[in-house]
N, C-alpha and C positions, 0 to 999 in steps of 0.2 A: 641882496636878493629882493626885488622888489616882487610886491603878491597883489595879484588883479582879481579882484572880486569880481564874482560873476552875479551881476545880477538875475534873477528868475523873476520871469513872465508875472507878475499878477495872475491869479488864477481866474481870479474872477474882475476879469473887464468888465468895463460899464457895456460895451455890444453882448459878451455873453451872459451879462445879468438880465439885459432888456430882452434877450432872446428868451432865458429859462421861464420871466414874467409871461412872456407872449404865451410860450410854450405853456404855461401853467392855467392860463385864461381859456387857452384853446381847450385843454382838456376839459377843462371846468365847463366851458360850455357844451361838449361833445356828450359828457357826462350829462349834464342838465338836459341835454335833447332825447337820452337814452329814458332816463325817468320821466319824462313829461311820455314818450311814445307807450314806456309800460303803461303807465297812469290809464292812459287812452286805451288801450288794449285792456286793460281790467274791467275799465268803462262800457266799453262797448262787448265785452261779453257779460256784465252785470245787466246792462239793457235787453240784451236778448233772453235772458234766465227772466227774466222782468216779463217783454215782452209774451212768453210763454208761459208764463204763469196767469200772465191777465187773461191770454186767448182760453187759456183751462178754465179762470173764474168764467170767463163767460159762458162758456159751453155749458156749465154745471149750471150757471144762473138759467140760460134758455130753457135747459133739458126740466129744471126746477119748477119755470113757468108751462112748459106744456103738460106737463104731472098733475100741476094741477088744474091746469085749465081740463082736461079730460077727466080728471075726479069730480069736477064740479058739473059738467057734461053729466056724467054717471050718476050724480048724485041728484040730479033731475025725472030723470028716466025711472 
């Protein structure tokens, strides 16, 4: 009785090792694209919190200077 080994496939071929690498890079970068566009989006609503806070210092600074510019008016008369 002669007995024939069966050989099995290599699991991991060098094409489907090069593919999981590809596949691993790809995520890596889809991922990398995902946090860099949070980043940005954090950013650009930290700028506008920014922005609005400066437009309010200012208003107070104005409103600050005409208060006193009319007390000093007043305080002539």
């Amino acid at each position: 009785m002669s007995t024939v080994l069966a050989s099995r496939p290599n699991s991991k071929s060098p094409i489907s090792t090069l593919e999981q690498k590809s596949n691993a890079r790809a995520a890596k970068t889809e991922r990398d694209r995902l946090i860099e566009l949070m980043k940005s989006m954090y950013q650009a609503e930290h700028q506008v919190e920014f922005l609005h806070l400066q437009a309010e210092a200012d208003t107070l600074l104005q409103e600050l200077r005409t208060r006193t510019s009319q007390q000093q008016i007043a305080d002539r008369s």
